[in-house]
N, CA, C and O atoms as a Tinker XYZ file with bonds, in Angstrom:
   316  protein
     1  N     21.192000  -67.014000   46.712000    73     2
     2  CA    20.120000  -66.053000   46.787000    64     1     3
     3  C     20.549000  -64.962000   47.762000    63     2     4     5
     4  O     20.911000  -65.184000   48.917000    81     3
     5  N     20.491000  -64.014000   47.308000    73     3     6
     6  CA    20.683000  -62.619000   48.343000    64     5     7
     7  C     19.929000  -62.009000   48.198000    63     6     8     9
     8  O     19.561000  -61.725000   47.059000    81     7
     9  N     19.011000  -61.243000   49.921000    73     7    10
    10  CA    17.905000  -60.847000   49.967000    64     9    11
    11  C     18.437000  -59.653000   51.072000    63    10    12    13
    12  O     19.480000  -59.752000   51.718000    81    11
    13  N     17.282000  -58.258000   51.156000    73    11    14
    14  CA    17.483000  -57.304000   52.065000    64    13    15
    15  C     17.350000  -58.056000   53.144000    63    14    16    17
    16  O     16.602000  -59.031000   53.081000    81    15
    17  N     18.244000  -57.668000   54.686000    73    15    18
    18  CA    17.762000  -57.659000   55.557000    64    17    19
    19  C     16.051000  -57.211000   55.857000    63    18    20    21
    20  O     15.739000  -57.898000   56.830000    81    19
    21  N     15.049000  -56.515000   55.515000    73    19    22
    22  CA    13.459000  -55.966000   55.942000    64    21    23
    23  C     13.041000  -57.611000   55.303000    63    22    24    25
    24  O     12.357000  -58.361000   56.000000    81    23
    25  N     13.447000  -57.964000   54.175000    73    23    26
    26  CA    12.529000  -59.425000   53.796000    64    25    27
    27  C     12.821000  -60.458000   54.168000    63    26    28    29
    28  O     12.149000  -61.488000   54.229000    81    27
    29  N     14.218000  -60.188000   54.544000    73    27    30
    30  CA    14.848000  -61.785000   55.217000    64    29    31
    31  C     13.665000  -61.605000   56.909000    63    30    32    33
    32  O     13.096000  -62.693000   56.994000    81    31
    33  N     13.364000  -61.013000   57.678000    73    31    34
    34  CA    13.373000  -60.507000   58.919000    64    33    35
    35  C     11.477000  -60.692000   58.630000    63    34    36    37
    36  O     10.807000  -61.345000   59.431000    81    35
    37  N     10.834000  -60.015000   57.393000    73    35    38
    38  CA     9.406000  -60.573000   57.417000    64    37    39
    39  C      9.102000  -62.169000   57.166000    63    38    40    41
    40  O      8.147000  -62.828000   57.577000    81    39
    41  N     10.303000  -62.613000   56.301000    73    39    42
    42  CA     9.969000  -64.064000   56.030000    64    41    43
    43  C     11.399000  -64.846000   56.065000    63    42    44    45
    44  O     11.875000  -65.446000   55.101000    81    43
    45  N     12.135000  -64.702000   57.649000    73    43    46
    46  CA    12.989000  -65.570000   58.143000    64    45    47
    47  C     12.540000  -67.058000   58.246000    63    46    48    49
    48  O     13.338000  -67.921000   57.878000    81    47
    49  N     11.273000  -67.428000   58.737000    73    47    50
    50  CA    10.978000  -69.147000   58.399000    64    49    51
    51  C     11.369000  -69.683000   57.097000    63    50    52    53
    52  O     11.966000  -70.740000   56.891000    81    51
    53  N     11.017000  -68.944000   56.362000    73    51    54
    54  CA    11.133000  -69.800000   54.786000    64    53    55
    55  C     12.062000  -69.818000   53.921000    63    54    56    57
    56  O     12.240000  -70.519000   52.925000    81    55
    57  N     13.129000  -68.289000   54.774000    73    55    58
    58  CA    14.936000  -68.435000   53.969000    64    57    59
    59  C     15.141000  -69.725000   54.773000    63    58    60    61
    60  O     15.281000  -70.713000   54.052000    81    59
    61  N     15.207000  -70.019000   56.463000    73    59    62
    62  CA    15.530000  -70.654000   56.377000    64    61    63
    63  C     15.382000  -71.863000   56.322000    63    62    64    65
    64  O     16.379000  -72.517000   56.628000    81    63
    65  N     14.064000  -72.671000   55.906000    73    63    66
    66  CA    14.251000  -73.378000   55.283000    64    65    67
    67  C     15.070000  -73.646000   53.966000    63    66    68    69
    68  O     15.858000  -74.591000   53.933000    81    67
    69  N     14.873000  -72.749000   52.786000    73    67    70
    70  CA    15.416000  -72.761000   51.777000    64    69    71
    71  C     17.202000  -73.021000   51.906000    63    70    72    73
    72  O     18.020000  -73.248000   51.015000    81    71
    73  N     17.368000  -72.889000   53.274000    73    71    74
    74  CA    18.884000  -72.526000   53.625000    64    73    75
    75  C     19.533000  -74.097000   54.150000    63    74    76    77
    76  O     20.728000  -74.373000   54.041000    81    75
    77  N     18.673000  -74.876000   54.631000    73    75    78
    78  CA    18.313000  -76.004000   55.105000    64    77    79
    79  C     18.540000  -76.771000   53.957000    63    78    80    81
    80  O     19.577000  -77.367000   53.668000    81    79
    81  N     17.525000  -76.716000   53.342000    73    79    82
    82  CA    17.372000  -77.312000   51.817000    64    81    83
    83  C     18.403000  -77.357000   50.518000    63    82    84    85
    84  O     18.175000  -77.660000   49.346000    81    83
    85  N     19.876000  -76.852000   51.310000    73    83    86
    86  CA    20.993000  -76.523000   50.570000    64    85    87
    87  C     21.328000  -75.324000   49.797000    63    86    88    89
    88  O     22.481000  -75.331000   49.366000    81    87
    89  N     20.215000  -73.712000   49.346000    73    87    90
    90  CA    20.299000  -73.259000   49.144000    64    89    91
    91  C     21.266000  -72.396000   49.728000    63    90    92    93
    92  O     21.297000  -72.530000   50.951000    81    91
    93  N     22.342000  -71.267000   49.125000    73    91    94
    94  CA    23.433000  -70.813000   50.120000    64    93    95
    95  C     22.231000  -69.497000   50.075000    63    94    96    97
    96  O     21.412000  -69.590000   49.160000    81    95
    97  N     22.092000  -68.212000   51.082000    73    95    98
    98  CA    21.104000  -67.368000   51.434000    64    97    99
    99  C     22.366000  -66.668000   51.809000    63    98   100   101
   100  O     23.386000  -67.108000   52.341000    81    99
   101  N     21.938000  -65.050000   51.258000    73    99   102
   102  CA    22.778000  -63.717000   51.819000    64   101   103
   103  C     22.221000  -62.705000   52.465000    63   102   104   105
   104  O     21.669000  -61.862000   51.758000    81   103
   105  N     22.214000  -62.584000   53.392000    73   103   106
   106  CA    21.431000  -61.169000   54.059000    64   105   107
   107  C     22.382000  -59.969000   53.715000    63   106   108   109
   108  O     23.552000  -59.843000   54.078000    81   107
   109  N     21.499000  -58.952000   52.794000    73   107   110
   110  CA    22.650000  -57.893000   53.064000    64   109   111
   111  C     22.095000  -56.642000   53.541000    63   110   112   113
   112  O     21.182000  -57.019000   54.275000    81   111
   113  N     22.107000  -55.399000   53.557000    73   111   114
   114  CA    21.838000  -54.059000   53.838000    64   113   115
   115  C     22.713000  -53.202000   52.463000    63   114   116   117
   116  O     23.879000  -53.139000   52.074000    81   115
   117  N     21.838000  -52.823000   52.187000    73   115   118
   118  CA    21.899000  -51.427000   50.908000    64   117   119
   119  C     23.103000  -52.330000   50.200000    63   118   120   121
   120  O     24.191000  -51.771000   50.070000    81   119
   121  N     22.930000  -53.981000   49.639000    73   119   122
   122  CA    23.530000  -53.948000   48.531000    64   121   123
   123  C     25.375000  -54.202000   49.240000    63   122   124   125
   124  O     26.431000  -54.420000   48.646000    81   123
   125  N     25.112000  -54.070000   50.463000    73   123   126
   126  CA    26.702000  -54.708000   51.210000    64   125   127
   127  C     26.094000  -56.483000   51.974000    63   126   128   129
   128  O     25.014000  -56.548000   52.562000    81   127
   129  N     26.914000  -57.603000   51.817000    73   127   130
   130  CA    26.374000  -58.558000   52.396000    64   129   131
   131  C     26.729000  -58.486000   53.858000    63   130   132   133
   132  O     27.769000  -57.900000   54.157000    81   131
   133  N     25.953000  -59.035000   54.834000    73   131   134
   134  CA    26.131000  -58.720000   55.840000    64   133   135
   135  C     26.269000  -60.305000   56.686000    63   134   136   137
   136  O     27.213000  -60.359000   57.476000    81   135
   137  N     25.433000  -61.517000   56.571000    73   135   138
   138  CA    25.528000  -62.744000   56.706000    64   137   139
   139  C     25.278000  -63.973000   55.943000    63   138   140   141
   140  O     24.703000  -63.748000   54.878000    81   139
   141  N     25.457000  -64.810000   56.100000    73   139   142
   142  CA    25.427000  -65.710000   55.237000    64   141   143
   143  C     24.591000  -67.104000   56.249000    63   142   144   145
   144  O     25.105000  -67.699000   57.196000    81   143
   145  N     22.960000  -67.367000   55.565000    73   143   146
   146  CA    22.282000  -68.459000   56.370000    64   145   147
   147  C     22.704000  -69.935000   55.787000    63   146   148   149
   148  O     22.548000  -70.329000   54.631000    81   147
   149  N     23.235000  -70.591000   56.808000    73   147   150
   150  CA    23.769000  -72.013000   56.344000    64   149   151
   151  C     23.417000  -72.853000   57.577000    63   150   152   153
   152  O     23.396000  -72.387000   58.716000    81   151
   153  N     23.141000  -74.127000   57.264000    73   151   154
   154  CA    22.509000  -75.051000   58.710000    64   153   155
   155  C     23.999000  -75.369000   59.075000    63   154   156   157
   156  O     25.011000  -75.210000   58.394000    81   155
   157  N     23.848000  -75.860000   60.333000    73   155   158
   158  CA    24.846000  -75.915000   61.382000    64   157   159
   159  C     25.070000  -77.585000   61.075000    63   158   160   161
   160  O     26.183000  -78.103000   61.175000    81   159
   161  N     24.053000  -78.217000   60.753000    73   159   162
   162  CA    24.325000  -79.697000   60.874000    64   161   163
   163  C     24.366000  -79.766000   59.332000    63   162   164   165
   164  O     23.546000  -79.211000   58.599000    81   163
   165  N     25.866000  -80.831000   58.748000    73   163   166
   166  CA    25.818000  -80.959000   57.464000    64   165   167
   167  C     25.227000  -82.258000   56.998000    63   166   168   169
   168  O     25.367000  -83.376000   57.495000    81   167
   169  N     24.675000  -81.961000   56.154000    73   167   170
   170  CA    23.910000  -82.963000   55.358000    64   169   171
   171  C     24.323000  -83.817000   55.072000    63   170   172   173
   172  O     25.245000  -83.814000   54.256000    81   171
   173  N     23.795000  -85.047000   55.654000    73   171   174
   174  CA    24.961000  -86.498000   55.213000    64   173   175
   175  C     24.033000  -86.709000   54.048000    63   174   176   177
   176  O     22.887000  -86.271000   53.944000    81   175
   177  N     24.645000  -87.388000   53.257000    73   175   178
   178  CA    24.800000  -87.787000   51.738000    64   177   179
   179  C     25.680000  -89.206000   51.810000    63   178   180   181
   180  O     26.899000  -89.367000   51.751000    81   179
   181  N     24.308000  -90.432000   52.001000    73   179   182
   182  CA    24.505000  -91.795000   51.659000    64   181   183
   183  C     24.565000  -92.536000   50.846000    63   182   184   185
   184  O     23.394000  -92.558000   50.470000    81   183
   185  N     25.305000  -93.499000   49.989000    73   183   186
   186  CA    24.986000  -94.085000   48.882000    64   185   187
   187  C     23.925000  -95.537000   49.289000    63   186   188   189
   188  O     23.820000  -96.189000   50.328000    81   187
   189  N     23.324000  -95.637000   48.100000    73   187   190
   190  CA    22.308000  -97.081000   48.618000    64   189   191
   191  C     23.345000  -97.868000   48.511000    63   190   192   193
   192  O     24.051000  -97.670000   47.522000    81   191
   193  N     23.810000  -99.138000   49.607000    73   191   194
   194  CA    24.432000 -100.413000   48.990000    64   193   195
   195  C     25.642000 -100.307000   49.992000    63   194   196   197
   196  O     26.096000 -101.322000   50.522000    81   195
   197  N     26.266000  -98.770000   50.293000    73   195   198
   198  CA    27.565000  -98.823000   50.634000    64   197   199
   199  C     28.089000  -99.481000   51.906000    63   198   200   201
   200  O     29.218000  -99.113000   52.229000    81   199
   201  N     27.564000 -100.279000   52.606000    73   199   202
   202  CA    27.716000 -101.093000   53.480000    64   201   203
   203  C     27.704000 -102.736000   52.521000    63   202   204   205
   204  O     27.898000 -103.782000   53.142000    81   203
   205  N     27.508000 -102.746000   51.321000    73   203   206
   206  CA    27.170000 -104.023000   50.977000    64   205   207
   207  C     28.543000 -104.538000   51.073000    63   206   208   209
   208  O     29.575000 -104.056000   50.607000    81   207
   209  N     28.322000 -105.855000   51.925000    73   207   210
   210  CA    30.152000 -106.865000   52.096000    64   209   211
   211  C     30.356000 -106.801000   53.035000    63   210   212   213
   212  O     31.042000 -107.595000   53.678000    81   211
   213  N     29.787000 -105.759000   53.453000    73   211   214
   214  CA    30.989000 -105.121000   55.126000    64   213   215
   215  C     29.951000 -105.939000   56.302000    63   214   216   217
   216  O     30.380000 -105.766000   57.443000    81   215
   217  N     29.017000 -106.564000   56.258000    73   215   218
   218  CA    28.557000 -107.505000   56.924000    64   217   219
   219  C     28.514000 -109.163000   56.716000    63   218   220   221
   220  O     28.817000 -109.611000   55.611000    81   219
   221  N     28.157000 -110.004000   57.725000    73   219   222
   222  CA    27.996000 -111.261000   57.270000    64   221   223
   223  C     26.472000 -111.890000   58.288000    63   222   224   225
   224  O     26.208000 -111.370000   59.372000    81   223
   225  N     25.762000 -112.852000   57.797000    73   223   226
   226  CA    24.817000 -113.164000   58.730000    64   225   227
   227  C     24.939000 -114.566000   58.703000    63   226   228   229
   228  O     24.674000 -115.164000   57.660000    81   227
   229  N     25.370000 -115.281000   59.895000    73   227   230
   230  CA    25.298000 -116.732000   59.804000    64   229   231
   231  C     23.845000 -117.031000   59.120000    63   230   232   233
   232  O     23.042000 -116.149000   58.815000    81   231
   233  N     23.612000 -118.711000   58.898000    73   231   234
   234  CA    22.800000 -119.125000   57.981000    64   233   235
   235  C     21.357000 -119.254000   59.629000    63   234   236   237
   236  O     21.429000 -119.079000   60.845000    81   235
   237  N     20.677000 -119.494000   59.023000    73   235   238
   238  CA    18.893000 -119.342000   60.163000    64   237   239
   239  C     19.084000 -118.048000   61.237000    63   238   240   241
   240  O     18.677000 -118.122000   62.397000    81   239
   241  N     19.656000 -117.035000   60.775000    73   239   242
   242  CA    19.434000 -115.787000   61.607000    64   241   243
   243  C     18.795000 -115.213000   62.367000    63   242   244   245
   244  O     18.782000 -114.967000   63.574000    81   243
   245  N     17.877000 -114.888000   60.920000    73   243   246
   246  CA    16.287000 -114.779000   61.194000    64   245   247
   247  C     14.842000 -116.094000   61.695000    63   246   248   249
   248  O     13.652000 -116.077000   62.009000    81   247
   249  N     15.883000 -117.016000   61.500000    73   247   250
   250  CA    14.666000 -118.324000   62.397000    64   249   251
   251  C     13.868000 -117.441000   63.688000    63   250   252   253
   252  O     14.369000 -116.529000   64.346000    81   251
   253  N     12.749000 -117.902000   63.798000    73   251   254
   254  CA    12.174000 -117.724000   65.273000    64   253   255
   255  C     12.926000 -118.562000   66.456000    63   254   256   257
   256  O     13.596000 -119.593000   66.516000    81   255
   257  N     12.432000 -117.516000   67.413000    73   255   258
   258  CA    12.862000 -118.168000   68.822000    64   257   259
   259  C     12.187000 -119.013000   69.314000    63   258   260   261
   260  O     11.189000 -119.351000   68.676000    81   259
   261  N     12.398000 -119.514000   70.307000    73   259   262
   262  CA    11.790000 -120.732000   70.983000    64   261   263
   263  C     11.436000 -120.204000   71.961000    63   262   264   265
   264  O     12.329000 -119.365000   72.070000    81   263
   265  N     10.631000 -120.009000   72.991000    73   263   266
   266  CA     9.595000 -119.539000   74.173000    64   265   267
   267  C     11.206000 -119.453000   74.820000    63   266   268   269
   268  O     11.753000 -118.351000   74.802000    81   267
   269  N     11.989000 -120.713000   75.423000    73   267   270
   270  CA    13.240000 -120.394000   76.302000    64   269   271
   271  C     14.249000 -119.975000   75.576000    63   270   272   273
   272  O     15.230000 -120.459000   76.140000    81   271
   273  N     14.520000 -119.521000   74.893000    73   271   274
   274  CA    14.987000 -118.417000   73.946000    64   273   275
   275  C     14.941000 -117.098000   74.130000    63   274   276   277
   276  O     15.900000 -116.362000   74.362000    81   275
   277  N     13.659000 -116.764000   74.012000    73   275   278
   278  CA    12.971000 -115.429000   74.056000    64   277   279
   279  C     13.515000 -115.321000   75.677000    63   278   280   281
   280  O     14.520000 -114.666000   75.956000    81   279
   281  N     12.735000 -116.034000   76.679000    73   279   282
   282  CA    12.859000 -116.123000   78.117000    64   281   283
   283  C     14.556000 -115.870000   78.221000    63   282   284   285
   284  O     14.864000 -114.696000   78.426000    81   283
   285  N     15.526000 -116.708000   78.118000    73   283   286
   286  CA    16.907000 -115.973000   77.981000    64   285   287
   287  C     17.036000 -114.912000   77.600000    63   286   288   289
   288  O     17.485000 -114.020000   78.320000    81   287
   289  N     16.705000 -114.746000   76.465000    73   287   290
   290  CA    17.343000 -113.127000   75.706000    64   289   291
   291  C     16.716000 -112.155000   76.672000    63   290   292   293
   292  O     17.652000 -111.474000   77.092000    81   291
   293  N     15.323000 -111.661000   77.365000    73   291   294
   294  CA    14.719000 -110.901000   78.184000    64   293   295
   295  C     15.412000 -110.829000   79.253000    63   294   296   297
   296  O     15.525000 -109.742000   79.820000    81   295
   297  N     16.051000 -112.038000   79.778000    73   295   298
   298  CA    16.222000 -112.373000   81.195000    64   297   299
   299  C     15.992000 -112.390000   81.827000    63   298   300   301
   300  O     16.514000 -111.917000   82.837000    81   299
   301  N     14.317000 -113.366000   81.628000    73   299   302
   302  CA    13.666000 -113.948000   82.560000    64   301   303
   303  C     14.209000 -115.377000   82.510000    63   302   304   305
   304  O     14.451000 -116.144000   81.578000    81   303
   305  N     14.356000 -115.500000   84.345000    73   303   306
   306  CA    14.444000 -116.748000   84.808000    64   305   307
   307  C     13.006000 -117.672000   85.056000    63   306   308   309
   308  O     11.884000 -117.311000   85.411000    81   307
   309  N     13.661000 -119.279000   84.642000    73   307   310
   310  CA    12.340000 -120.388000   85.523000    64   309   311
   311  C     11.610000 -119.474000   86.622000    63   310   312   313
   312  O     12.274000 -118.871000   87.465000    81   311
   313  N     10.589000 -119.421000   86.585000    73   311   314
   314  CA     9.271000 -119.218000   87.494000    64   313   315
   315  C      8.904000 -119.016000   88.551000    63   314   316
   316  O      7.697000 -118.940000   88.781000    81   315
């Protein structure tokens, strides 16, 4: 999308969102481009699953703790 500098400048919130949102945005003056709005942080792009394997969980993992359990893991001592 390439827009004048006067409309980029009345409605800079919402290029850049749109700019955010992966759209590439051109500011130009009389028809010369002048910048180009792009986010600074790139968009990570995760697959679902892609960690699947790359872990292991012994068997009762998720069991509950036991009161001196909990009391260890915090590190609270006897009383």
């Amino acid at each position: 999308m390439t827009l004048d500098v006067e409309e980029a400048s009345t409605q800079l919130a919402a290029w850049i969102e749109r700019a955010l949102a992966g759209e590439t945005v051109v500011v130009s003056r009389a028809g010369h481009p002048l910048v180009e709005l792009k986010p600074l942080i790139a968009k990570s792009v995760r697959a679902l699953g892609a960690a699947r394997g790359l872990t292991r969980e012994e068997p009762g993992w998720d069991a509950a703790m036991t009161e001196p359990e909990v009391d260890e893991f915090m590190g609270i001592g006897p009383g």
